[in-house]
FIZA-769722 format. One line per 4 residues: number of its first residue (from 0); their letters; for each residue x, y, z of N, C-alpha, C, O, CB. Coordinates in pm, whole numbers. Glycine has a CB too. Layout:
NUM = A = X,Y,Z,X,Y,Z,X,Y,Z,X,Y,Z,X,Y,Z  ...
***
This chain:
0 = XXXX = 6553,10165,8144,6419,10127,8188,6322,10141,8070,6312,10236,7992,6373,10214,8308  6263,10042,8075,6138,10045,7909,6018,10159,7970,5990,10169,8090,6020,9824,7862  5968,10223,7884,5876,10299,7918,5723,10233,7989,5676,10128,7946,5862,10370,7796  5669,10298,8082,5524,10239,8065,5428,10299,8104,5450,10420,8107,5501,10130,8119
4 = XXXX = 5329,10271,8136,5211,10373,8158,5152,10301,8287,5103,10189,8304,5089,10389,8016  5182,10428,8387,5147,10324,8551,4981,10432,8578,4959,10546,8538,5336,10359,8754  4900,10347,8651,4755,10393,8713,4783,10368,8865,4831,10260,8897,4608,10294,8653  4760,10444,8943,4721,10401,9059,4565,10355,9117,4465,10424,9136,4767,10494,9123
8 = XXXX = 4586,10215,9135,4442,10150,9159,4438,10116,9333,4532,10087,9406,4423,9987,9051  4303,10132,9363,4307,10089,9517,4188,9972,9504,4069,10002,9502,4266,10233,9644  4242,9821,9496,4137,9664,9494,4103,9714,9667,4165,9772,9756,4254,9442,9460  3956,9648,9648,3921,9619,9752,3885,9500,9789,3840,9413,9714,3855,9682,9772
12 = XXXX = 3906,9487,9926,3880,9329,9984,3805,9234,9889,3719,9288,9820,3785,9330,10123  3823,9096,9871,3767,9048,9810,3754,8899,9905,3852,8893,9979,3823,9065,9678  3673,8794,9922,3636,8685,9962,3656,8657,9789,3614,8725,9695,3488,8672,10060  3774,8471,9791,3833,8427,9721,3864,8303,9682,3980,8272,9707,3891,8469,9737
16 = XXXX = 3774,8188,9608,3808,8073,9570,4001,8085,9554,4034,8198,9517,3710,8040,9426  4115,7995,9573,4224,7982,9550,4257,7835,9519,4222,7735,9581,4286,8038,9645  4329,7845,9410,4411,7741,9309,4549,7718,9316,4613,7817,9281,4401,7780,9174  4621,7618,9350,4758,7696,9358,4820,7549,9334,4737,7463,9363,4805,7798,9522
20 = XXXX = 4904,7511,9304,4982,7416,9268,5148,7453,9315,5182,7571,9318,4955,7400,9114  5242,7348,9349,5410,7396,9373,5428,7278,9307,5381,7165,9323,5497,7420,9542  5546,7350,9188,5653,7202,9146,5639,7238,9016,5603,7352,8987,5601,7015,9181  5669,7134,8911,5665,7132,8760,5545,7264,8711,5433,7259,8763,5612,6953,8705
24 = XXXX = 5567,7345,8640,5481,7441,8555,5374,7477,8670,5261,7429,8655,5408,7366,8402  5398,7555,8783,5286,7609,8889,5165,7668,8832,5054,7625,8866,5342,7718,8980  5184,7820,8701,5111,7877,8662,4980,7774,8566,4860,7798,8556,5195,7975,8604  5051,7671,8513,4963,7563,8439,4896,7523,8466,4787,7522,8410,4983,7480,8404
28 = XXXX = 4933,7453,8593,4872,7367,8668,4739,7403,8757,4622,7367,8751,4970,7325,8744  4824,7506,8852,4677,7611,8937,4603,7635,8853,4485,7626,8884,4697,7766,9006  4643,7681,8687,4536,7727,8591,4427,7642,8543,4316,7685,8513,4595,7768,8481  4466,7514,8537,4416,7426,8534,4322,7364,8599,4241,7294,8538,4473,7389,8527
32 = XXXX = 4317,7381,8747,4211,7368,8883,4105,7462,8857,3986,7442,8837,4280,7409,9042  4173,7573,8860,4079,7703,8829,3975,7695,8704,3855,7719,8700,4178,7832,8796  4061,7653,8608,3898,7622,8471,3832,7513,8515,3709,7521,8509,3936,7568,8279  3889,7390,8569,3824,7293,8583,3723,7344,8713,3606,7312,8690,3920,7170,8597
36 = XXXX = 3735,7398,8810,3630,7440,8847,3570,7574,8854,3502,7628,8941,3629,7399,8931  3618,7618,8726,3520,7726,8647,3394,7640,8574,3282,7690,8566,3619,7816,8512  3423,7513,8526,3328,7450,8442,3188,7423,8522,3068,7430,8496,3393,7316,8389  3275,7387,8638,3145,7376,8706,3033,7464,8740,2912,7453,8760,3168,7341,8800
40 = XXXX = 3138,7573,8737,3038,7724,8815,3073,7801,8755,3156,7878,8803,3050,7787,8968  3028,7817,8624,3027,7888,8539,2984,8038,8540,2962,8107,8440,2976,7825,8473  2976,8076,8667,2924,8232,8696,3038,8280,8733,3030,8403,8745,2808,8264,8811  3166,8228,8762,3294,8276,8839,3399,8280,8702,3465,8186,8657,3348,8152,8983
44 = XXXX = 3393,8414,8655,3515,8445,8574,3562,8564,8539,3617,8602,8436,3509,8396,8471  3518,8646,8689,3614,8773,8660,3681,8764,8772,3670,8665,8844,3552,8923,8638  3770,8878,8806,3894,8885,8871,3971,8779,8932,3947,8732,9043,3881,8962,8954  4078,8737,8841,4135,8605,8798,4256,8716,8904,4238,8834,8877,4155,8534,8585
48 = XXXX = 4371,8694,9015,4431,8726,9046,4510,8650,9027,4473,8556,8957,4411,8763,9116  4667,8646,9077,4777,8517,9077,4924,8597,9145,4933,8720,9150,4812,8445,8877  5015,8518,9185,5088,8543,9268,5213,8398,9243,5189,8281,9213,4995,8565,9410  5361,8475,9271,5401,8302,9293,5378,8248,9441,5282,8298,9499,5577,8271,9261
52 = XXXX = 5427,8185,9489,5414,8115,9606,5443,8012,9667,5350,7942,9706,5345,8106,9619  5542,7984,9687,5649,8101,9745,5775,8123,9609,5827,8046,9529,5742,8029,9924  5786,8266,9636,5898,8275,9507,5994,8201,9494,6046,8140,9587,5966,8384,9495  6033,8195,9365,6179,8066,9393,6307,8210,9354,6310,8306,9277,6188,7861,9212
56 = XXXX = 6411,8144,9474,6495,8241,9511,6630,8239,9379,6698,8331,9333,6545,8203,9682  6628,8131,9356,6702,8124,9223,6660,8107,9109,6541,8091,9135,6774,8046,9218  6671,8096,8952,6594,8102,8895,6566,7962,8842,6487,7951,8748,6615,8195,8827  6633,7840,8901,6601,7704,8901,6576,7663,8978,6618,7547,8987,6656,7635,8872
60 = XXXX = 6488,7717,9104,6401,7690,9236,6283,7649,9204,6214,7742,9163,6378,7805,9324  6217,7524,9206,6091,7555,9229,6031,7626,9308,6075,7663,9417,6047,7485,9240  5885,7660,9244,5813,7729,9324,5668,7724,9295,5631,7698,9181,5860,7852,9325  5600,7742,9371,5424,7771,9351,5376,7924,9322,5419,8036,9349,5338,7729,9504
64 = XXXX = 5252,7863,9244,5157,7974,9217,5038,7917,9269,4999,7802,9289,5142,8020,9065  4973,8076,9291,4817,8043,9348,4736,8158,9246,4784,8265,9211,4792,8082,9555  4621,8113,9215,4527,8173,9151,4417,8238,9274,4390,8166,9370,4464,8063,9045  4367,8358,9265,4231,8357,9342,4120,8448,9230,4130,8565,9193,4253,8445,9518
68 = XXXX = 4024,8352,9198,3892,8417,9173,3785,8443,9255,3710,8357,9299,3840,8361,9093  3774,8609,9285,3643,8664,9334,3497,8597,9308,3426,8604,9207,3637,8792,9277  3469,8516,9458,3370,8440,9483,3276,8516,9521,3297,8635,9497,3392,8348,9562  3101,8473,9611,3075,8495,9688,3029,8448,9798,3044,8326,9807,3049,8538,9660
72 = XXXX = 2971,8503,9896,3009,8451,10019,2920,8297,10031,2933,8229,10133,2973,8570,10143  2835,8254,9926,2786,8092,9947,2869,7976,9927,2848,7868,9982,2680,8058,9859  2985,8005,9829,3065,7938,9786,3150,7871,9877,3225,7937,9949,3118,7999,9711  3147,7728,9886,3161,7640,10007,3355,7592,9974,3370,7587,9852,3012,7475,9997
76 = XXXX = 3474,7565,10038,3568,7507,9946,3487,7384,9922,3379,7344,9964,3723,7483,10000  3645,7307,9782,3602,7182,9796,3675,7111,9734,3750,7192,9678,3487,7158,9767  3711,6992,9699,3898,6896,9656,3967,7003,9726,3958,7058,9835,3979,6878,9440  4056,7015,9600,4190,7112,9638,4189,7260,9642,4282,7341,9644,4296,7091,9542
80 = XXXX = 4020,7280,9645,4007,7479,9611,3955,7520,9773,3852,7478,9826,3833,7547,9447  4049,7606,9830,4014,7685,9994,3903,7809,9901,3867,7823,9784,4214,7787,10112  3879,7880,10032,3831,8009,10023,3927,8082,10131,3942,8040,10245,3667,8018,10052  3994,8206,10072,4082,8288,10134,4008,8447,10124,3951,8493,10026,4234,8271,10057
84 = XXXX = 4027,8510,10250,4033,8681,10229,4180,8742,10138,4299,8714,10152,4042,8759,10412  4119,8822,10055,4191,8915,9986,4190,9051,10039,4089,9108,9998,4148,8916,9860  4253,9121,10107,4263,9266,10182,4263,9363,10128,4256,9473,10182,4357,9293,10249  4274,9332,9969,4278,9423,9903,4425,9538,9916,4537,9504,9955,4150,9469,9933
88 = XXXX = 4386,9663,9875,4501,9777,9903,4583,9849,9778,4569,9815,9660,4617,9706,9993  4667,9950,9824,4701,10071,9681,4829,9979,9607,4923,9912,9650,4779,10281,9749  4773,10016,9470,4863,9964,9404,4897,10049,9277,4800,10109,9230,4825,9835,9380  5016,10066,9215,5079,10075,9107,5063,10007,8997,5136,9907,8999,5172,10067,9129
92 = XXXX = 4989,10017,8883,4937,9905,8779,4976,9937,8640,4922,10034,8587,4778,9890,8780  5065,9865,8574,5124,9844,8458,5034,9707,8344,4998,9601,8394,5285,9808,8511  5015,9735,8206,4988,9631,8119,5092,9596,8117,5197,9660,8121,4933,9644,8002  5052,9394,8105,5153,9315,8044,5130,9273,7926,5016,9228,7935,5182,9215,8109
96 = XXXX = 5167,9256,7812,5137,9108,7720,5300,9081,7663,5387,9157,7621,4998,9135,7553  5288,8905,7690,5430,8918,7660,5461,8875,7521,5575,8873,7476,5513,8840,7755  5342,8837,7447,5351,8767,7290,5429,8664,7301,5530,8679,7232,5414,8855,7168  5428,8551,7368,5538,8467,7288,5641,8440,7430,5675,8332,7477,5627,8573,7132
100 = XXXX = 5675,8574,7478,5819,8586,7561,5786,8599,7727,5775,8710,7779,5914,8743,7505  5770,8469,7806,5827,8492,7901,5856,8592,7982,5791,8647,8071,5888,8460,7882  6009,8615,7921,6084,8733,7969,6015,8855,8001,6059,8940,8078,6175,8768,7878  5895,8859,7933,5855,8985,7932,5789,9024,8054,5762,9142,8073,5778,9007,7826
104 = XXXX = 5765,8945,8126,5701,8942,8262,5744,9013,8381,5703,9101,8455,5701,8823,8301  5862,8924,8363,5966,8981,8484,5999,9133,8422,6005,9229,8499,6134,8871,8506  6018,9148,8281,6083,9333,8269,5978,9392,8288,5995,9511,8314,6152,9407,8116  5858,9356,8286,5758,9462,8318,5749,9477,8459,5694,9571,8515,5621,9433,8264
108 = XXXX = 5816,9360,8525,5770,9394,8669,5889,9490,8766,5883,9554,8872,5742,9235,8746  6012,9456,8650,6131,9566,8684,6136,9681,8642,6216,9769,8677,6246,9536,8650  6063,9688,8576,6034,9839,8551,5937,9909,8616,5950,10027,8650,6003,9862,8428  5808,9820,8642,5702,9904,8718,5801,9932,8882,5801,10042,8938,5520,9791,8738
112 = XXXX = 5875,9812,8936,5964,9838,9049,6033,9997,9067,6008,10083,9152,6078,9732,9032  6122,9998,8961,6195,10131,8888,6117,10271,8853,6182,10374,8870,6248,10082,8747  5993,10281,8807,5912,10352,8823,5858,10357,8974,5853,10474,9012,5834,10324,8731  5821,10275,9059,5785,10285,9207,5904,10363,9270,5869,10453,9347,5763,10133,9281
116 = XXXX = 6000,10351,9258,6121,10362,9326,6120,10501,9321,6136,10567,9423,6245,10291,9269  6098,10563,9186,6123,10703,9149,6040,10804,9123,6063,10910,9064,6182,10707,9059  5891,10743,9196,5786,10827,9205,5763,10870,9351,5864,10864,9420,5671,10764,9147  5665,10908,9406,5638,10947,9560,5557,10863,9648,5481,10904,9735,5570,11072,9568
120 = XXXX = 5585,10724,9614,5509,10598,9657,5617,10577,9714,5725,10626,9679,5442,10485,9563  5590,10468,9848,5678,10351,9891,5650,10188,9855,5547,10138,9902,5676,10361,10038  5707,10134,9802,5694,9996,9840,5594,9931,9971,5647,9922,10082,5830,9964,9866  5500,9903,9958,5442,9831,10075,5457,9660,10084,5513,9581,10008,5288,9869,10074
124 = XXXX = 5389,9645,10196,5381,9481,10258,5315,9428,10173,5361,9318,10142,5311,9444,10400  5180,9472,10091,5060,9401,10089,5083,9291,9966,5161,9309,9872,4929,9508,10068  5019,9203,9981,5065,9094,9877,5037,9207,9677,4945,9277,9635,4911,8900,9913  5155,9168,9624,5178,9202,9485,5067,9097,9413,5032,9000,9480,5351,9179,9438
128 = XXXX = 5022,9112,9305,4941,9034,9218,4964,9048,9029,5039,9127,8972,4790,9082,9268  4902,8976,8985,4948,9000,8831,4748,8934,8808,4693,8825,8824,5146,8864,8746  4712,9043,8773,4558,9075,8701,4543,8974,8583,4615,9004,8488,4544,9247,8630  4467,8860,8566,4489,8821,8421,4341,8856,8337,4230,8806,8345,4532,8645,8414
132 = XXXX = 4384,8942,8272,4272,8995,8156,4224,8885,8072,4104,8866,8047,4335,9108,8048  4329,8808,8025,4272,8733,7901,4401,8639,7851,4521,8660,7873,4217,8851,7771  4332,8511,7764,4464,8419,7773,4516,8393,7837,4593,8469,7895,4543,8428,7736  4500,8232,7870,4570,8153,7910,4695,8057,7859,4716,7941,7892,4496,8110,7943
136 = XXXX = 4800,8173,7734,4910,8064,7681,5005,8212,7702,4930,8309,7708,4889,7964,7485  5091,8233,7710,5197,8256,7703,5200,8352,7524,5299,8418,7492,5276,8108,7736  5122,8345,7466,5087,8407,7294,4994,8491,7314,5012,8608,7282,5026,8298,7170  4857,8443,7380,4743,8518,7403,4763,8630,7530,4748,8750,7508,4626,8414,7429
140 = XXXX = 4807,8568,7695,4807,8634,7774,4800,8797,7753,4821,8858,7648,4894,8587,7829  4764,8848,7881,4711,9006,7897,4723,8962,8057,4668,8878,8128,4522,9069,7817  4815,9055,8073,4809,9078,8280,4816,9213,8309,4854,9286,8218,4960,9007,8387  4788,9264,8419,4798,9367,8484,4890,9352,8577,4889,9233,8605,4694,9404,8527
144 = XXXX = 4966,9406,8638,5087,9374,8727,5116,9481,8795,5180,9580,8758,5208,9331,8659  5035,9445,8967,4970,9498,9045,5105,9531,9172,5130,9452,9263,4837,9401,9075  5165,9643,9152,5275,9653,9259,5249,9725,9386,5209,9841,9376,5389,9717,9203  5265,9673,9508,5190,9710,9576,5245,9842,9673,5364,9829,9702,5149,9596,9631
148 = XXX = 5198,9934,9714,5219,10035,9718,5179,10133,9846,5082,10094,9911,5181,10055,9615  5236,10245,9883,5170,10317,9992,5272,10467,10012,5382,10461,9959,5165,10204,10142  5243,10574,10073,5281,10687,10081,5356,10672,10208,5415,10769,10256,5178,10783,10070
***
């Protein structure tokens, strides 16, 4: 198991513009909705959340991702962007950056798993998330990788 440095964070509820695309490059694409209507409303650019959706069960499954940025409550949907509740809840939180690698995503998320497993947390229901700090390529990226959690 790679070493890491876990925080326990408790998000709270959030009301949530969502982006989400299924099929060819999900994370691109949703990312893509999301700036494009960041441009517009240029006051919406913190807590960038993301999720797949639905996971792909093999590792040549497609699958979707959804983005949600913390709105507020005037924010109407509109094309392809809903407004969803976020419930928030306890989580287990590891840095990501993967420089370059992919791969690095998933081992951070098997390890924060492996660390959950062997601390005095349980695994909970509540939807898992991956925090994006900064960068949008795969070189630049910075995530937080939000495992979700409970006693």
């Amino acid at each position: 198991m790679t070493e890491i440095t876990v925080n326990i964070v408790e998000l709270p509820p959030m009301r949530c513009a969502s982006f989400y695309h299924f099929g060819e490059e999900p994370e691109m694409n949703a990312w893509k909705k999301l700036e494009n209507w960041q441009e517009k409303h240029p006051r919406y650019h913190e807590t960038i959340m993301g999720f797949n959706n639905p996971n792909p069960c093999r590792e040549d499954d497609p699958y979707g991702y959804e983005f949600l940025l913390e709105v507020d409550k005037d924010v109407v949907p509109e094309g392809d962007m809903r407004i969803v509740d976020f419930y928030g809840g306890l989580y287990a939180v590891t840095r990501c950056e993967p420089k370059g690698d992919p791969s690095m995503i998933m081992k951070t998320w098997l390890s924060l798993m492996e660390w959950v497993k062997n601390s005095e947390y349980n695994h909970a229901t509540h939807q898992w998330m991956e925090k994006h700090l900064g960068g949008s390529d795969m070189n630049t990226m910075v995530l937080e990788i939000h495992f979700p959690i409970g006693k």
